[in-house]
C-alpha positions in Angstrom: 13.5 -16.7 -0.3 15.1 -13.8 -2.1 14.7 -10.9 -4.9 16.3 -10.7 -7.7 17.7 -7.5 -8.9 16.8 -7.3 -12.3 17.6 -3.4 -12.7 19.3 -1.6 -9.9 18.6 2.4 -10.4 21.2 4.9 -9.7 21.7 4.2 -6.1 20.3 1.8 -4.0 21.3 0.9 -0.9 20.5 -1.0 2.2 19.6 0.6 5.1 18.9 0.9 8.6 18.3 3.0 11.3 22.1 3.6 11.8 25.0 2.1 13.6 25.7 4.3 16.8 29.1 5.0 19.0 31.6 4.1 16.7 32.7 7.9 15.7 35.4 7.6 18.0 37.2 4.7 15.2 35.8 7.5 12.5 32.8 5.9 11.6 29.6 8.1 11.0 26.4 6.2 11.8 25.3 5.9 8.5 21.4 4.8 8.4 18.4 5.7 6.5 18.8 9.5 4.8 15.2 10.2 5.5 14.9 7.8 9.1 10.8 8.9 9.2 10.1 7.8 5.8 11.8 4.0 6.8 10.2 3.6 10.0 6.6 4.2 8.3 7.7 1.8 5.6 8.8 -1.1 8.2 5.7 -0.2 10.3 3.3 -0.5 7.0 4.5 -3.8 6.3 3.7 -5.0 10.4 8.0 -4.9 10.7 10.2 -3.2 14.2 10.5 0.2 13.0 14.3 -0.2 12.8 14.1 -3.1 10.1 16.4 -3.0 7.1 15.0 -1.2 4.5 15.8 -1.0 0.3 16.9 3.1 0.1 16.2 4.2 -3.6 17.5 7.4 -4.4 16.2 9.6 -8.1 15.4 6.4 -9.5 14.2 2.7 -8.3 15.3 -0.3 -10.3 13.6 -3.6 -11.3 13.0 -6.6 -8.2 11.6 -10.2 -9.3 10.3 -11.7 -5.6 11.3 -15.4 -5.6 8.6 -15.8 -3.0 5.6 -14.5 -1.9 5.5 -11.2 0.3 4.0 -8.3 1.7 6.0 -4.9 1.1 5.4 -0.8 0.6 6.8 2.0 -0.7 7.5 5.3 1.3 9.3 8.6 1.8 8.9 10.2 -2.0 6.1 8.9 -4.7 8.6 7.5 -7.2 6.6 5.7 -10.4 6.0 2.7 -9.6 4.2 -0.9 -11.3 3.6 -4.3 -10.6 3.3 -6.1 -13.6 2.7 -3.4 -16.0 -0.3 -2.3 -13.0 0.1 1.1 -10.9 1.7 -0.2 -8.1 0.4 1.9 -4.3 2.3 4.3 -2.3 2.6 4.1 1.3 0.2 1.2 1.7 0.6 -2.3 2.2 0.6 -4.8 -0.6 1.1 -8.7 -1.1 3.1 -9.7 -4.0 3.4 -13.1 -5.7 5.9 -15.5 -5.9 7.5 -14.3 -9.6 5.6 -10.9 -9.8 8.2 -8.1 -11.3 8.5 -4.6 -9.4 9.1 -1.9 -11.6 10.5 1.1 -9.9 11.1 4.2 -12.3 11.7 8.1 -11.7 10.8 10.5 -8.6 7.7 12.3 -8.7 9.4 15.0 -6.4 11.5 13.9 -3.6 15.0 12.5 -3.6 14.2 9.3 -1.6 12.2 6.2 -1.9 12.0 3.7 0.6 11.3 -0.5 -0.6 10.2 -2.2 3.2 9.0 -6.0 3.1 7.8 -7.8 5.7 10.8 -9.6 7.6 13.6 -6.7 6.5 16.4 -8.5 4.5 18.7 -10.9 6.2 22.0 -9.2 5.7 24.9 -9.9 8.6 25.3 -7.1 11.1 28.4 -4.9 10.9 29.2 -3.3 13.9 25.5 -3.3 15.5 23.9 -2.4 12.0 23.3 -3.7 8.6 23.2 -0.5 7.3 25.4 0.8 4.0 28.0 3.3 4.3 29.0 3.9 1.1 32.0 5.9 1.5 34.0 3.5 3.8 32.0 0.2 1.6 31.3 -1.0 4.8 27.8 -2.9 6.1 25.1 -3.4 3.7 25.1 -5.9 0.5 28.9 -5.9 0.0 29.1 -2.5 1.3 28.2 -0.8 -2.0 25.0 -0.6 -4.1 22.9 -3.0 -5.1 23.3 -4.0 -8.9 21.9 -6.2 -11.5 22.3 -9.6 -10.9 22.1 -9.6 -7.3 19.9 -11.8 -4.6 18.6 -10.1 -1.6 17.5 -12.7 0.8 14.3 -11.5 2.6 14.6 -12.5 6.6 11.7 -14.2 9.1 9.6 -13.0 11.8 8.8 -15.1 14.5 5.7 -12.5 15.6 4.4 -10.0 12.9 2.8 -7.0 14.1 -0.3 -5.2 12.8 0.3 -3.8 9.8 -0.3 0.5 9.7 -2.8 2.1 7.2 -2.5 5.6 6.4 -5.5 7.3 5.6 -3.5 10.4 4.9 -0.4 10.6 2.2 2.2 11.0 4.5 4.4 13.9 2.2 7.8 16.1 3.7 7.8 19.5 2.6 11.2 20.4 2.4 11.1 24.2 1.2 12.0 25.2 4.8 14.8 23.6 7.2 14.9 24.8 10.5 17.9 25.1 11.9 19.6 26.2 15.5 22.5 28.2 16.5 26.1 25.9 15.9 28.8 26.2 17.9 31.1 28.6 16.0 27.7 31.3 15.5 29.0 34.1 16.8 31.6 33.9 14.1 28.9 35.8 12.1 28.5 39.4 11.8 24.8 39.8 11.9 24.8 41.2 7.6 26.0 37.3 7.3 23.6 35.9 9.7 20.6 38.0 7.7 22.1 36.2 4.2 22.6 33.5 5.4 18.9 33.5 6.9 16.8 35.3 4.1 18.3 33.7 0.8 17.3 30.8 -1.0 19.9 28.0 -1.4 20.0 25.7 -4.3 21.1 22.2 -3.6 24.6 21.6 -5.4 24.9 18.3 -7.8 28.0 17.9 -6.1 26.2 16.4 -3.0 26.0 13.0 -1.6 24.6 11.2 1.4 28.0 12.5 2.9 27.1 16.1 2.7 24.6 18.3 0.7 26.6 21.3 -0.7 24.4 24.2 -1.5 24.8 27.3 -3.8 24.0 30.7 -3.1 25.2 34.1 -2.0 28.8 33.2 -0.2 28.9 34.1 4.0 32.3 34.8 5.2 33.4 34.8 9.1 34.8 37.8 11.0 37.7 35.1 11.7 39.7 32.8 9.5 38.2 30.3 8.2 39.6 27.3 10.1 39.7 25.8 13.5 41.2 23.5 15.5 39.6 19.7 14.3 36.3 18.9 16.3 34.0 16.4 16.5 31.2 17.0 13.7 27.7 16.3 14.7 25.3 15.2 11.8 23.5 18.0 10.5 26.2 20.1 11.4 26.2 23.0 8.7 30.0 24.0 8.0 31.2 27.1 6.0 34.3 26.1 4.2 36.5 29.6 2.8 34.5 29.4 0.1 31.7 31.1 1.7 29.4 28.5 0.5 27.7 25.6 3.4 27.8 22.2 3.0 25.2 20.0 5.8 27.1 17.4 7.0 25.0 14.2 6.8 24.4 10.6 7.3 27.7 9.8 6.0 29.8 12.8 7.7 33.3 13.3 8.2 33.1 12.8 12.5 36.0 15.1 12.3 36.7 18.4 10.6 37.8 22.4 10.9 35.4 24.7 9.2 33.5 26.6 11.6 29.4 25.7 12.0 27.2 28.4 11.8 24.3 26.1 12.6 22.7 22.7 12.8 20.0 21.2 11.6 17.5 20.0 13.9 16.5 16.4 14.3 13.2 16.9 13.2 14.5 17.7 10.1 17.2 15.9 9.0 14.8 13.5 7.2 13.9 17.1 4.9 17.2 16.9 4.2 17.2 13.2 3.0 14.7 14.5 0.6 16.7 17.0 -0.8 18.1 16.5 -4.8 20.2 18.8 -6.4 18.4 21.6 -8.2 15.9 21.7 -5.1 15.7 25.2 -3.3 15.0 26.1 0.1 15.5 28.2 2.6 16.5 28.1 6.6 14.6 29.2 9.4 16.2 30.0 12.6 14.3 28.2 15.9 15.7 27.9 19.6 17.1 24.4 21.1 13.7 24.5 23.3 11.4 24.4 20.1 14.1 21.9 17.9 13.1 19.4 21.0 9.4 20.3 20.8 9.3 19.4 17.2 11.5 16.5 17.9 9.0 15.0 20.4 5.9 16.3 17.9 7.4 14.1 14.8 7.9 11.0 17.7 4.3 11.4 18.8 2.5 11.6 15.1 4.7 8.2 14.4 3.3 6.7 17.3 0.0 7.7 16.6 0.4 5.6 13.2 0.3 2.8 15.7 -2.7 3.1 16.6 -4.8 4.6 13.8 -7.9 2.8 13.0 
C-alpha cells in the first residue's frame, strides 16, 4: 500500500493546500507553491481538490508503486517514463503493482506536481499534512523525501469522476500582476517606473520562503525599515539593498522592510513556477481587477468539473 522512493530529485515534498491561522505562533501556511497546478492534479485522479499531493521541484525522482493505482502529473511538463515508456502529462493513468516512475528534468517550469488517487496517508499537523521545510514541520518527517523511503498511499471511501483535459493546461509566467502594498507611497514615481518597466531575473538564492530577484535596485524616499508587521504571502519587500524579494509560501509572518506591492492571488501559483534564471516582469492592476481574476482562475477550475 505504499511507494518506494527509489530516487528522490532535488526537492520533493509533500504537500497540501496549506495549514491556515496559525501565523499568530509564527507559522506561515505552507501548502502547494503552485495551489492550481495541485488541485487539477487531485481532480485528474477523481481526488477532493485539497488532497496531499508529491511537489517536485527542477527535477522528479524515481517511485516503485507497491500496488496498483491511478495517478497524474501537473503544473510543469517535467520528462517523465513508465518503464522505459513516455509517461502522460496532465492526464489520468493506472499504474501496476511494481511498475517504476521515472521522473527526470523540467521542460520549463519550476514545479511538477505527482497526485494519486487517495492522496498519501500522512498524519495531520496542525489541520495540514503539508511540509514546511524551514521549521521541518508537517509532511514526511518534515523534510524531503529521500531514497529509501515508503509513502503510504491513503483510501477513498467515494471516488469522484475523474477530469480530462482536452487542453494542456500551461502558466505563463513572463508577467506577474501585482497591486499597490502597503508602504507604496514610499516610492517616488522614477522608482515606481523601474520598478514597473524592468525585467527581473529570478535570483538562485531563492526558496519556497522567498523568491529574490535581480535587477536595477529601487530605493525609498524613507529609510529603509519599519516598525515589524504582519507579512502577507506575496508580499513583495524591498530590503536596503534596493533589490525585492516576494515573500512566499514559506514567509516570515513577521518582518520590517517596507512592501511596495503584492502579488495577487491569481498569481501566486506564476510564482510557484518561477526557477532561478527565469525573467519577468510586473504589471500593475487595481484590487477590483486582482478579485476579478481571482474569481476568473476559480470559475475555469470549476469548469474542469464539468468538461465532457
Amino acid at each position: 500500500m505504499s511507494i518506494s522512493v527509489l530516487q528522490g530529485g532535488l526537492q520533493s515534498t509533500v504537500q497540501d493546500l496549506g495549514r491556515n491561522g496559525y501565523a499568530h505562533y509564527g507559522i506561515s501556511a505552507s501548502g502547494a507553491a503552485d495551489a492550481v497546478s495541485l488541485r487539477i492534479g487531485n481532480l485528474l485522479v477523481g481526488n477532493p481538490e485539497d488532497y496531499s499531493g508529491l511537489e517536485m521541484t527542477l527535477t522528479g525522482g524515481e517511485y516503485q508503486f507497491n500496488k496498483d493505482a491511478f495517478i497524474a502529473l501537473s503544473g510543469s511538463e517535467f520528462h517523465a517514463n513508465l518503464d522505459g515508456e513516455t509517461f502522460p502529462f496532465q492526464q489520468g493513468a493506472y499504474i501496476r503493482k511494481g511498475q517504476i516512475l521515472h521522473i527526470g528534468g523540467t521542460k520549463k517550469g519550476a514545479r511538477c506536481y505527482l497526485c494519486v488517487r487517495g492522496g498519501f496517508d500522512i498524519p495531520k499537523y496542525l489541520s495540514g499534512v503539508t511540509t514546511h521545510i524551514m521549521s521541518g514541520l508537517g509532511g514526511f518527517k518534515g523534510r524531503s523525501i529521500e531514497k529509501g523511503d515508503e509513502l503510504k498511499i491513503g483510501s477513498m471511501k467515494k471516488v469522484s469522476q475523474p477530469i480530462v483535459i482536452k487542453e494542456s493546461h500551461e502558466i505563463n509566467s513572463s508577467i506577474i500582476r501585482i497591486s499597490k502594498g502597503l508602504q507604496y507611497d514610499w516610492y517616488e514615481e522614477n522608482a515606481w517606473s523601474s520598478f514597473i518597466s524592468q525585467s527581473y531575473t529570478v535570483s538562485e538564492k531563492s526558496s519556497r520562503m522567498g523568491v529574490r530577484l535581480k535587477g536595477n535596485p529601487i530605493q525609498s524616499n524613507k529609510e529603509n525599515e519599519i516598525l515589524t508587521e504582519g507579512i502577507p504571502l506575496g508580499a513583495i519587500q524591498v530590503p536596503g539593498g534596493g533589490d525585492p524579494i516576494i515573500s512566499f509560501v514559506e514567509h516570515q509572518t513577521t518582518g520590517g522592510y517596507p512592501k511596495i506591492a503584492n502579488v495577487i492571488t491569481a498569481d501566486l501559483c506564476k510564482v510557484g513556477q518561477l526557477k532561478p534564471g527565469d525573467s519577468f516582469t510586473f504589471q500593475l492592476v487595481s484590487i477590483e481587477e486582482g478579485e476579478r481574476l481571482r474569481l476568473a482562475q476559480e470559475s475555469f477550475i470549476q469548469s474542469l468539473k464539468n468538461h465532457d
